[in-house]
N, C-alpha and C positions, 0 to 999 in steps of 0.2 A: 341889213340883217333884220330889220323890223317887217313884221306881217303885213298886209293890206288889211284896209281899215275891215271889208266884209270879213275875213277872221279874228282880227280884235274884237267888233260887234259882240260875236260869240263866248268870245274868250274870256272876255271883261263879264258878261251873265254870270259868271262864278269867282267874282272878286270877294265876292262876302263869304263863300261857302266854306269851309273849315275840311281840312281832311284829318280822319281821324283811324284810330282801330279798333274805337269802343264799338260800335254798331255793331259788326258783325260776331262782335264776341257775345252782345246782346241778343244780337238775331240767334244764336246758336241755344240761347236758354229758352226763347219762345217757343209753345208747342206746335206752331207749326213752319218755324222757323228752321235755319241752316243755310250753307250754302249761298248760290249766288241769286241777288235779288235782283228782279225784272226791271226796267229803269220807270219805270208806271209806278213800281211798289217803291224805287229809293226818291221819288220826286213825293211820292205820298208822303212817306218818313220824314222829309227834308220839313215838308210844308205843317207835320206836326209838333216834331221834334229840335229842328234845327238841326238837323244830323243827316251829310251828306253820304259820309261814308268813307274808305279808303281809295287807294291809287283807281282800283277796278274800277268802283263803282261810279269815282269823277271819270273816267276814262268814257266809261260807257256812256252816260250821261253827257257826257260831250259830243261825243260821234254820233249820238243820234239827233242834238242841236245845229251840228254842223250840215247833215247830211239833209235835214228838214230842209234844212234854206240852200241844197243844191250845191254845198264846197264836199267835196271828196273830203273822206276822212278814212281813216282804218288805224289798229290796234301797234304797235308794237310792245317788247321786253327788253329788258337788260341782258335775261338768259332764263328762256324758256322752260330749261329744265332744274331752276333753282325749286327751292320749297318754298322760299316768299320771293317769290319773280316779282320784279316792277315792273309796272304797266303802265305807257305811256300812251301819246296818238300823234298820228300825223295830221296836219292839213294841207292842200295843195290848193295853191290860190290859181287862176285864171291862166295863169303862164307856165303852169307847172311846177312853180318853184315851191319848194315841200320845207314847213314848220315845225320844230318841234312844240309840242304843245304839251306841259307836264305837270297837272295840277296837284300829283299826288307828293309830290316836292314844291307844291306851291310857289313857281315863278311867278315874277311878276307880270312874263308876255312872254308868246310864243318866239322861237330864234331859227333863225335860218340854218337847214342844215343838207341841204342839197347834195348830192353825192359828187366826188371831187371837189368841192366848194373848198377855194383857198385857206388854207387854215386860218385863226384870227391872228396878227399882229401884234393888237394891243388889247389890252382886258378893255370887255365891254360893263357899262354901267346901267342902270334901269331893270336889266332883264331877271336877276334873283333880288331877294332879299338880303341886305348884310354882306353882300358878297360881288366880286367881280369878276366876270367870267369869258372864258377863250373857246374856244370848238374847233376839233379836227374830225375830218369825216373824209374818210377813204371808201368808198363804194358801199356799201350798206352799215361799214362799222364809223360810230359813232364816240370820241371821248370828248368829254367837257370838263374842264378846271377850273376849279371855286376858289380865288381868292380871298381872303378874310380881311377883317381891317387889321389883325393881328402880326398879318404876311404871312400865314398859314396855307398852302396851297393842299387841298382835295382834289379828287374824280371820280368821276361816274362814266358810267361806258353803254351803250346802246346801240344793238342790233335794230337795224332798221327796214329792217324785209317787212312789207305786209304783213299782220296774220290777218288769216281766212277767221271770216266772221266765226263756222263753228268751234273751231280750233282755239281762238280768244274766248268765249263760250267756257268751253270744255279745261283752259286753263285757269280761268276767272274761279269759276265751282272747284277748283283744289284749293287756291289760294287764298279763297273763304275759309276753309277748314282745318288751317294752321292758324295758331293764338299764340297771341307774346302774353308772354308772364305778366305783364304792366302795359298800363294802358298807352296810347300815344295820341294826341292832340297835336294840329299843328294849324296856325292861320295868318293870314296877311293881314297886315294893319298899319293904315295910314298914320302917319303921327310927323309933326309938324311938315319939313318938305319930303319928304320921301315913304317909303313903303316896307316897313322894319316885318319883324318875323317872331312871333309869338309860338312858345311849345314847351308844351307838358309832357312829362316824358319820364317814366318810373316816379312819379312821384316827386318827382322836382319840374321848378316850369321857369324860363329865362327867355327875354327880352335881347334879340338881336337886330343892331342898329348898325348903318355905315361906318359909326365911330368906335360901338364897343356891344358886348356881351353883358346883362346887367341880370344875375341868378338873384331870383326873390326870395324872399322865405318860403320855405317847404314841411319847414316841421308844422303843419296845417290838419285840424280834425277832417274828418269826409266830408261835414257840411261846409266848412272854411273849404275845403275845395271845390266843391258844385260851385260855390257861390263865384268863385273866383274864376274858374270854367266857364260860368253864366256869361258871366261881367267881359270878358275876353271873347267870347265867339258867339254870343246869344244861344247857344243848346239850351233846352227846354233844362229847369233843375229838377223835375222828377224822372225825368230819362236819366239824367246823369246822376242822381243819387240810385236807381237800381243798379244804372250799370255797373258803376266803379264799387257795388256792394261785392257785385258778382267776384270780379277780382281782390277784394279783401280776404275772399274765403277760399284764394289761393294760396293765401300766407300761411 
């Protein structure tokens, strides 16, 4: 199930990187902002502000890393025709066998998902955060279930047909231009043996570990939360204090 080391290479470049849904709610107040930003202009961003961006933008930003260094990569969705479609990618190592790779849910490594590929057996460990997970995939459709340490089982579902570069393109710039009420922050973080899962999320932010869920204090002023934003994912704190202004003056 695990990728070839030339896809990890790649994969691992964005272990630090944070997915988030402030940026483009940001981008959308700059005057010559909106919409979907060029991958030139989200590596400018990253390299100012510490802000990579959402599902899209790690998407994009991948496929064009993978494809530098000659691995086949292309776009897929959960369902193309949603109003926040997820966005994920493929990569196809040497032999053909095809990865999923899904930063905007922040795995910890990409997971085999080959079409007819035997279902999994047993939950696999390493590959999410906080979570243990199995894969069935019947010719392009794709379901995944997230165990919790709680014994709480989830899924996710994935259409895994190519998209056409314009087409990822042309759905990326829609789903720039839907905003959640509240912001969301999400990032990987090492902490003693494993790789737990850090996320801000309306206004509240919790700590998920292989053994449990640990919710911090929330009742936090705007600067108590940059600061704490900061300190959790390195974002710039003058980025993240205009931006989470912006969404105060939703309330």
């Amino acid at each position: 199930m695990r990728a070839p080391q030339e896809i990890l290479d790649v994969w691992h470049l964005f272990d630090d990187k944070p997915m988030d849904t402030v940026m483009k709610f940001w981008w959308s107040k700059q005057p010559e902002g909106g919409g979907q930003r060029s991958v030139s202009l989200i590596k400018e961003h990253y390299a100012q502000y510490g802000v990579a961006g959402n599902c899209v933008d790690l998407s994009l930003w991948l496929i064009e890393e993978f494809r530098y260094r000659g691995i086949e990569a292309y776009g897929i969705a959960d369902d193309v025709n949603a109003e926040r479609a997820h966005i994920a990618v493929i990569a196809v190592d040497q032999n053909g066998n095809k990865y999923l790779c899904d930063l905007g849910d922040q795995w910890i490594q990409p997971i085999l998902i080959n079409e007819n590929l035997e279902p999994s057996q047993e939950w696999l460990s390493g590959y999410f955060p906080a979570a243990k997970v199995k894969q069935e995939t019947i010719g392009h459709k794709t379901k995944l279930l997230f165990q919790r340490p709680n014994g709480k089982v989830s899924s996710s579902n994935f259409n895994t047909t190519p998209l056409k570069d314009d087409f990822l393109w042309d759905l990326s710039e829609r789903v720039q231009l839907v905003f959640r009420k509240s912001p969301l922050i999400e990032i990987r973080l090492p902490i003693n043996d494993e790789i737990a899962h850090w996320e801000f999320d309306n206004w509240t932010s919790f700590l998920s570990t292989s053994d449990k869920l640990t919710k911090e204090e929330s009742n936090l002023s705007l600067d108590d939360w940059v600061q704490r934003i900061h300190m959790r994912t390195g974002m710039n704190k003058a980025f993240l204090d205009e931006a989470l202004r912006y969404y105060k003056e939703l309330d």
